[in-house]
Chimera marker file (.cmm) of the C-alpha trace (Angstrom):
<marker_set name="trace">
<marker id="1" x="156.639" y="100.025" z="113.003" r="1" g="1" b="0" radius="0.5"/>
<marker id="2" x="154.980" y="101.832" z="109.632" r="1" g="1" b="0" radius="0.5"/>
<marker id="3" x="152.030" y="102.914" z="109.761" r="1" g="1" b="0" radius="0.5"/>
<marker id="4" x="149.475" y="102.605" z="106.570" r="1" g="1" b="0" radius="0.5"/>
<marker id="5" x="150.392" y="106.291" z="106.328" r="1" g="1" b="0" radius="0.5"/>
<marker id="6" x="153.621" y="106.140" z="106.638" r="1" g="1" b="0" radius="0.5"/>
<marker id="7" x="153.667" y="103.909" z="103.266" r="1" g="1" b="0" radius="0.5"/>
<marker id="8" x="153.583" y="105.832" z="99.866" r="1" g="1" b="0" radius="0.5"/>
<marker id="9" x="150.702" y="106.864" z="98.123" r="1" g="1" b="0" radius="0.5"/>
<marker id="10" x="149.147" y="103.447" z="96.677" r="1" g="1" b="0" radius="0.5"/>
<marker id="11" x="151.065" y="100.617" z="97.793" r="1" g="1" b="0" radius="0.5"/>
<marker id="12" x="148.197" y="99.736" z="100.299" r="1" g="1" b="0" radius="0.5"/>
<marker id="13" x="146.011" y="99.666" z="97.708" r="1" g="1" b="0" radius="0.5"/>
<marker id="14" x="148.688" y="96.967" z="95.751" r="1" g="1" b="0" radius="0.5"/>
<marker id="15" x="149.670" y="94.976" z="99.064" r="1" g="1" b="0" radius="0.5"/>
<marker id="16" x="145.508" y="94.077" z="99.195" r="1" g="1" b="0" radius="0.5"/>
<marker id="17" x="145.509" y="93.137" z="95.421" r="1" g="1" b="0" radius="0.5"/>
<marker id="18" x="148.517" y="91.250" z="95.998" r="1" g="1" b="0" radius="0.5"/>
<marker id="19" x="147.124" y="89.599" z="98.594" r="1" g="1" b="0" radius="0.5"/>
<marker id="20" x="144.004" y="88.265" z="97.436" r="1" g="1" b="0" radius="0.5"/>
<marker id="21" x="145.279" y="87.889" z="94.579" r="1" g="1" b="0" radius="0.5"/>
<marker id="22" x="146.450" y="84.279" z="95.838" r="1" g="1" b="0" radius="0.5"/>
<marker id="23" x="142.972" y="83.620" z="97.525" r="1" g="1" b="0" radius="0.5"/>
<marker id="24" x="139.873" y="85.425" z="98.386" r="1" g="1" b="0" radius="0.5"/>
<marker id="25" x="139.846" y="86.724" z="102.098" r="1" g="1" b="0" radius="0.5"/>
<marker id="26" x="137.741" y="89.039" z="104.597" r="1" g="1" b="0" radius="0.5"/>
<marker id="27" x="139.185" y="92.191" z="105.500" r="1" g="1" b="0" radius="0.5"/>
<marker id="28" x="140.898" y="90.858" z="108.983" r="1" g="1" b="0" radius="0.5"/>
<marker id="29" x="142.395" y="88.565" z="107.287" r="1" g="1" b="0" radius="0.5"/>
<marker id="30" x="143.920" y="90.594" z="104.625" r="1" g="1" b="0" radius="0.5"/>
<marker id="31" x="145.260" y="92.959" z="107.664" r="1" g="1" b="0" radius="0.5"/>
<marker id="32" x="146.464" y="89.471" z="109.042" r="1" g="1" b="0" radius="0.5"/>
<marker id="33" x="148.215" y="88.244" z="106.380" r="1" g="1" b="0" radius="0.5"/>
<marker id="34" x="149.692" y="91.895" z="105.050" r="1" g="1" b="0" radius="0.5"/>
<marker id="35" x="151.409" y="92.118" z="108.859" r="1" g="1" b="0" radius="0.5"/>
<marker id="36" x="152.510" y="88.168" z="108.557" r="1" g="1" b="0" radius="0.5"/>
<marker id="37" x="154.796" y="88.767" z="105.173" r="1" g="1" b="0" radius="0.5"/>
<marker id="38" x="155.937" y="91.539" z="106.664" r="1" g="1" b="0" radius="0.5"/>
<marker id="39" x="157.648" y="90.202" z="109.900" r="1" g="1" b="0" radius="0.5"/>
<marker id="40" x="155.201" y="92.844" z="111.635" r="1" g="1" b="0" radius="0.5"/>
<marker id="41" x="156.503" y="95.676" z="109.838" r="1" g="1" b="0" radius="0.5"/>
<marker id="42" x="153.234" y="96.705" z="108.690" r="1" g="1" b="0" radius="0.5"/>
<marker id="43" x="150.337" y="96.883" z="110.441" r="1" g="1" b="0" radius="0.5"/>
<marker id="44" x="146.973" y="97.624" z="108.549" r="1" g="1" b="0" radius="0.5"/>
<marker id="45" x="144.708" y="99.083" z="110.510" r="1" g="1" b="0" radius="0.5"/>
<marker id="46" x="140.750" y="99.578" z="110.083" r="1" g="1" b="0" radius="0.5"/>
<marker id="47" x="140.815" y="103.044" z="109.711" r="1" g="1" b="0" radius="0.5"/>
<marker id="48" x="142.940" y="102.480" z="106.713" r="1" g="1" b="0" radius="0.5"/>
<marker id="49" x="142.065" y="98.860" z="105.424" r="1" g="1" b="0" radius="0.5"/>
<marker id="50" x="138.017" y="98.924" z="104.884" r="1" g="1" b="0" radius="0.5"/>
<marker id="51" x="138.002" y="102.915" z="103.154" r="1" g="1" b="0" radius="0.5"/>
<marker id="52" x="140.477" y="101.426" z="100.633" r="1" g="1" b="0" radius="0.5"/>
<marker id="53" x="138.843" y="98.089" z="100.096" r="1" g="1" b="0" radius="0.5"/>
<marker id="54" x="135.495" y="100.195" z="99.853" r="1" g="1" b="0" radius="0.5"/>
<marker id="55" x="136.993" y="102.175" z="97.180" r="1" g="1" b="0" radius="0.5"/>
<marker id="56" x="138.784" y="99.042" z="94.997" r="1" g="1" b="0" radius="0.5"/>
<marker id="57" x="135.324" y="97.734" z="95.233" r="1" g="1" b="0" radius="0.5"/>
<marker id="58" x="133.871" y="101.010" z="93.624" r="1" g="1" b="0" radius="0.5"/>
<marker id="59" x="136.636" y="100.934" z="90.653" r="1" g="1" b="0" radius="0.5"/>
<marker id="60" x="135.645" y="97.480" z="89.908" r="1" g="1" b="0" radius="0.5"/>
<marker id="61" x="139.065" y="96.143" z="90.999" r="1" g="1" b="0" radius="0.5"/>
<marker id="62" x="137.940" y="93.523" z="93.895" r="1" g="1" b="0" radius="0.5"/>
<marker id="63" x="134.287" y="92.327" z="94.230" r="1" g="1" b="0" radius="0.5"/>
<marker id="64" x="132.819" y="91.228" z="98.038" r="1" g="1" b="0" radius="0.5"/>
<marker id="65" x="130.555" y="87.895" z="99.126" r="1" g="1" b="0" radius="0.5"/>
<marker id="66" x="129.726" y="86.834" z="102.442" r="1" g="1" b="0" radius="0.5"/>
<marker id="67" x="130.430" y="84.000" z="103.174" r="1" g="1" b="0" radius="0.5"/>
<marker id="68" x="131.181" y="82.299" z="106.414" r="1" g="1" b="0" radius="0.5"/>
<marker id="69" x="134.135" y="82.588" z="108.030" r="1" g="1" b="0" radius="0.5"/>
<marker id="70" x="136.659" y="80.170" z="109.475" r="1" g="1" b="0" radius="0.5"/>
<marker id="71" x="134.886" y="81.157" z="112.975" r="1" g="1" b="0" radius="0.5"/>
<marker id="72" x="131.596" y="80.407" z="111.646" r="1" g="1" b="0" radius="0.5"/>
<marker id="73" x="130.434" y="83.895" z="111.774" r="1" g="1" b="0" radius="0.5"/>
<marker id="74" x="129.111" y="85.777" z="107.825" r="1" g="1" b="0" radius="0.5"/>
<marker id="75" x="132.285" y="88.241" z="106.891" r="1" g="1" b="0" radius="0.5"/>
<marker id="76" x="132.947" y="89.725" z="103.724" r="1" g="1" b="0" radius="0.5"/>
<marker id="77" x="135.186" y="87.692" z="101.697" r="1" g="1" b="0" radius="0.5"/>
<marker id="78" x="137.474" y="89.552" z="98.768" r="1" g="1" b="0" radius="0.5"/>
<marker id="79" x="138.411" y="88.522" z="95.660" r="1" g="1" b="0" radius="0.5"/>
<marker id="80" x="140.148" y="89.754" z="92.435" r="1" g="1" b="0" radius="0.5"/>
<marker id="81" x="138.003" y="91.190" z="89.185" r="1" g="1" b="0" radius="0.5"/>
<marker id="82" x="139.587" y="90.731" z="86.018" r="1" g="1" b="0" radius="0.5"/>
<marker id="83" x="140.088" y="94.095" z="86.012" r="1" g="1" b="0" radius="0.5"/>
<marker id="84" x="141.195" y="93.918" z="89.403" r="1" g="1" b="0" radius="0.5"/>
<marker id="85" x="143.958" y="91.401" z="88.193" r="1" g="1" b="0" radius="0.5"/>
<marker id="86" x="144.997" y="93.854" z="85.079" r="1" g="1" b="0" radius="0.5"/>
<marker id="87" x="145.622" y="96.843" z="87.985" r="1" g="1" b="0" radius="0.5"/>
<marker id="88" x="147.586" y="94.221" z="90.050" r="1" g="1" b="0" radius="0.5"/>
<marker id="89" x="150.234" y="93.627" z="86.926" r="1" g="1" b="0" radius="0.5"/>
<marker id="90" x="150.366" y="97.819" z="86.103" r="1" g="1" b="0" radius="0.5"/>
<marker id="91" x="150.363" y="98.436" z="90.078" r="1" g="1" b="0" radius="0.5"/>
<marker id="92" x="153.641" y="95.597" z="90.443" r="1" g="1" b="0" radius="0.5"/>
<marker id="93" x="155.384" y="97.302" z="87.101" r="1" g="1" b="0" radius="0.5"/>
<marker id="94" x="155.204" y="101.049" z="88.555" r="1" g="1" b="0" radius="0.5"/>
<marker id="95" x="156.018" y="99.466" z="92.214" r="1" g="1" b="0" radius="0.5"/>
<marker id="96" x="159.165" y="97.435" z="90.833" r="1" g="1" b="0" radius="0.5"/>
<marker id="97" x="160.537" y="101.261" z="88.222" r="1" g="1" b="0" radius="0.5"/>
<marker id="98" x="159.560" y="102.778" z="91.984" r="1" g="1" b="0" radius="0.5"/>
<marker id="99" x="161.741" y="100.657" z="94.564" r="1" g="1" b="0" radius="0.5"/>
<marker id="100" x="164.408" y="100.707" z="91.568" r="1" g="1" b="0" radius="0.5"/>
<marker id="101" x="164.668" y="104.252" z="91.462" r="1" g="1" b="0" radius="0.5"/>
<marker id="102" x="164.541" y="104.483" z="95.198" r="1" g="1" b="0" radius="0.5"/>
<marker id="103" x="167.179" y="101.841" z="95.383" r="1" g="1" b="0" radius="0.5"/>
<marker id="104" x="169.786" y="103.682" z="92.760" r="1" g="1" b="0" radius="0.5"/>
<marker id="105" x="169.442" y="106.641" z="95.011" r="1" g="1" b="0" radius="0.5"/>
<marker id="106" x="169.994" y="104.773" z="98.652" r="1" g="1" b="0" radius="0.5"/>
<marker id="107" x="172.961" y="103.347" z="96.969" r="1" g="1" b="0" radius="0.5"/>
<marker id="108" x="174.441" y="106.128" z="95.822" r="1" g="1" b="0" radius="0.5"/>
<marker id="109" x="178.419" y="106.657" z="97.121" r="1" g="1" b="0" radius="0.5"/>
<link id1="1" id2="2" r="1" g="1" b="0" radius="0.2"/>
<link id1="2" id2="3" r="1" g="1" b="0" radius="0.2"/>
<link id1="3" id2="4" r="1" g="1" b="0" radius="0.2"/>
<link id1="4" id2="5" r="1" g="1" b="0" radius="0.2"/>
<link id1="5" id2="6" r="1" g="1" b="0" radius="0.2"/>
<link id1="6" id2="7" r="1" g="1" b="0" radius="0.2"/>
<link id1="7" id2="8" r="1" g="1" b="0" radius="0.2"/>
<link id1="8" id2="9" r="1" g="1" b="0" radius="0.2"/>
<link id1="9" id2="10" r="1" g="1" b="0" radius="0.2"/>
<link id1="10" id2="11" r="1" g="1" b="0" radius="0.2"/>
<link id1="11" id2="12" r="1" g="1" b="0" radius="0.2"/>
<link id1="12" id2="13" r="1" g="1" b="0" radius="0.2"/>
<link id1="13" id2="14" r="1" g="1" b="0" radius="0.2"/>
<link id1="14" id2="15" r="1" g="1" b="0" radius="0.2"/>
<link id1="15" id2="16" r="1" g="1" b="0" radius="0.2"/>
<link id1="16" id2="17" r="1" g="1" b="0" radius="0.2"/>
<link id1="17" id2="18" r="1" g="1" b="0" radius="0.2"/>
<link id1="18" id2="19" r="1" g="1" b="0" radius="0.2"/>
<link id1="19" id2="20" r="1" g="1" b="0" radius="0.2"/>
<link id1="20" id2="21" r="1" g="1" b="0" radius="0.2"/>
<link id1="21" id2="22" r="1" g="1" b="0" radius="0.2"/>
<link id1="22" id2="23" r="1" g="1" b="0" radius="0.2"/>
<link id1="23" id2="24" r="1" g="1" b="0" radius="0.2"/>
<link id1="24" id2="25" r="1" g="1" b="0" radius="0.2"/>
<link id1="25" id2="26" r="1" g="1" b="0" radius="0.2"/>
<link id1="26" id2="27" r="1" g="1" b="0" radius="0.2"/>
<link id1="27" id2="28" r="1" g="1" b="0" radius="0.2"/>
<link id1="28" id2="29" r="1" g="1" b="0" radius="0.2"/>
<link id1="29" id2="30" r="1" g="1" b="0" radius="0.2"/>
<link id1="30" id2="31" r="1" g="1" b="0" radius="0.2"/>
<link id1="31" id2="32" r="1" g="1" b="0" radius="0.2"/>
<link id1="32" id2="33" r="1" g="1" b="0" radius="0.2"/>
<link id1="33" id2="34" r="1" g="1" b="0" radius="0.2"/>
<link id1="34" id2="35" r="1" g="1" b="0" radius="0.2"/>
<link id1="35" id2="36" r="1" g="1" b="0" radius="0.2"/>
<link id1="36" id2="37" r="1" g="1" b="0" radius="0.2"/>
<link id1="37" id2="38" r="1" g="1" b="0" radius="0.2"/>
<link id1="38" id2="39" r="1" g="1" b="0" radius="0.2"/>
<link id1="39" id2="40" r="1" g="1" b="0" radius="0.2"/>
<link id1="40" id2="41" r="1" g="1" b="0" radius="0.2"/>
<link id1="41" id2="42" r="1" g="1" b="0" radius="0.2"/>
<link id1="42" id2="43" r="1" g="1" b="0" radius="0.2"/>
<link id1="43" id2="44" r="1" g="1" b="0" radius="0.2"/>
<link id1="44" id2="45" r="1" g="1" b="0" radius="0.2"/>
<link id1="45" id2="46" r="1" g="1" b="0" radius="0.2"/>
<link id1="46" id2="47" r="1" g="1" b="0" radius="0.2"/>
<link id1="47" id2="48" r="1" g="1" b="0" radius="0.2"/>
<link id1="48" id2="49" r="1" g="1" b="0" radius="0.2"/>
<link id1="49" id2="50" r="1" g="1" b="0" radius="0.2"/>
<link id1="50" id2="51" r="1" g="1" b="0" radius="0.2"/>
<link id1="51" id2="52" r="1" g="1" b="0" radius="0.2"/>
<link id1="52" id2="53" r="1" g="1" b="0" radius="0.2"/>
<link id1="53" id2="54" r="1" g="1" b="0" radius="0.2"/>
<link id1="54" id2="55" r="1" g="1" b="0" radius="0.2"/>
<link id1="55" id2="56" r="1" g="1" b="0" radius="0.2"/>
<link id1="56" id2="57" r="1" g="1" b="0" radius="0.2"/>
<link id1="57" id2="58" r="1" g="1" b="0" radius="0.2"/>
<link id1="58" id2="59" r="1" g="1" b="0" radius="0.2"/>
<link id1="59" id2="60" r="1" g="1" b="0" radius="0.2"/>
<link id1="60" id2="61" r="1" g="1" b="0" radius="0.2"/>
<link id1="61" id2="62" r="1" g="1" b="0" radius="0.2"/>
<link id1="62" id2="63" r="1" g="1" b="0" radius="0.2"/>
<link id1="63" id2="64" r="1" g="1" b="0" radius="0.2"/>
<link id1="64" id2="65" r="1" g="1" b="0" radius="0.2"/>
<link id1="65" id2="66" r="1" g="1" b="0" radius="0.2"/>
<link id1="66" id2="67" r="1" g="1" b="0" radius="0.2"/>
<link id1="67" id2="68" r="1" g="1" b="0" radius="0.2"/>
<link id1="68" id2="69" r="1" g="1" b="0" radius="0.2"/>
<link id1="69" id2="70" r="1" g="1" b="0" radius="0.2"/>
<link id1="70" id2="71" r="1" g="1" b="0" radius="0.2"/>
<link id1="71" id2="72" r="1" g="1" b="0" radius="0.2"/>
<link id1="72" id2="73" r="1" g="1" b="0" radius="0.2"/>
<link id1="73" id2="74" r="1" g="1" b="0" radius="0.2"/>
<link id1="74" id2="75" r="1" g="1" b="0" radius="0.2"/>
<link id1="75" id2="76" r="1" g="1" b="0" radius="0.2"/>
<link id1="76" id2="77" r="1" g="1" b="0" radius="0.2"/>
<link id1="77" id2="78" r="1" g="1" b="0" radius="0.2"/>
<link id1="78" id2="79" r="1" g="1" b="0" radius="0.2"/>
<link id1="79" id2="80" r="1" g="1" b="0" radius="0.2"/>
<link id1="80" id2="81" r="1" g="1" b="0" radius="0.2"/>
<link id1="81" id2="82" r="1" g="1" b="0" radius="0.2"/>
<link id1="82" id2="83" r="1" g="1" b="0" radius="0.2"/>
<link id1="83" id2="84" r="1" g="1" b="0" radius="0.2"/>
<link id1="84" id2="85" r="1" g="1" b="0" radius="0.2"/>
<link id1="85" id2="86" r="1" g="1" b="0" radius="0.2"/>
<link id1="86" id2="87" r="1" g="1" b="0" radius="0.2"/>
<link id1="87" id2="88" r="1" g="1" b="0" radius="0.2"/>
<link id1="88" id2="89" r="1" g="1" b="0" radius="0.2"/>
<link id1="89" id2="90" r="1" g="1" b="0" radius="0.2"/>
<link id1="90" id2="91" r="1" g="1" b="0" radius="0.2"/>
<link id1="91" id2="92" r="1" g="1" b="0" radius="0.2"/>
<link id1="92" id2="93" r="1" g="1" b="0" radius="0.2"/>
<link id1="93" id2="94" r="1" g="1" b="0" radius="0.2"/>
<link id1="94" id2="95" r="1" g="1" b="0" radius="0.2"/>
<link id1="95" id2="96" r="1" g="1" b="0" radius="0.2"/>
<link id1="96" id2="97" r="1" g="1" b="0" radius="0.2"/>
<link id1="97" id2="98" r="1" g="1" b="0" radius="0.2"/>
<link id1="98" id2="99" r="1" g="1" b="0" radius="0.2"/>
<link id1="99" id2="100" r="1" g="1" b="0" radius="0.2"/>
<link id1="100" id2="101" r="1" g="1" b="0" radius="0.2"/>
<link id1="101" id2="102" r="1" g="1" b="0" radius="0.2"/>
<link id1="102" id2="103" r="1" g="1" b="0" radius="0.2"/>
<link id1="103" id2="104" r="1" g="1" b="0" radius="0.2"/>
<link id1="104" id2="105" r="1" g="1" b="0" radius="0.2"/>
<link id1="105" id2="106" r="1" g="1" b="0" radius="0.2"/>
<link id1="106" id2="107" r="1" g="1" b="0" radius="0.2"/>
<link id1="107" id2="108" r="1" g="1" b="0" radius="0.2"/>
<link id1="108" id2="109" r="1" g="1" b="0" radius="0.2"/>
</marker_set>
């Protein structure tokens, strides 16, 4: 299975944009839903999930609220800026010239 590492340099920072992009969600549950859509091929861990949230909160790109969570218990909930959404449609045109690129070269004869 990939590791956060193991993905190139970003695309964890696009896969949580992405992802509460469709709703707001705490950090478990971005981890949650990230490994979900993937079949289990990724796996966020902490170690890697709340440093880059911290740091999409500092550029302005995703703002936090507590809130309570489906368990009851207060948890950090994530949502999109309006700047967070402009990065999201830049991040999803360099990730689509990317995987293209990438693609030309796996399927090269």
């Amino acid at each position: 299975m990939s590791r956060p590492s193991d993905l190139i340099q970003g695309t964890l920072d696009l896969l949580i944009l992405k992802t509460i992009s469709i709703e707001p969600k705490h950090g478990w549950a971005i981890a949650k839903r990230i490994q979900q859509a993937t079949d289990d091929v990724l796996q966020v861990t902490q170690g890697a999930l709340y440093p880059a949230l911290h740091r999409l909160e500092q550029q302005g790109w995703i703002k936090a609220e507590w809130k309570a969570s489906e368990t009851g218990r207060e948890a950090k909930f994530y949502s999109l800026t309006k700047a967070g959404a402009a990065q999201l449609k830049k991040e999803l045109a360099q990730w689509e010239r990317l995987s293209s690129a990438v693609g030309l070269v796996v399927r090269m004869v």
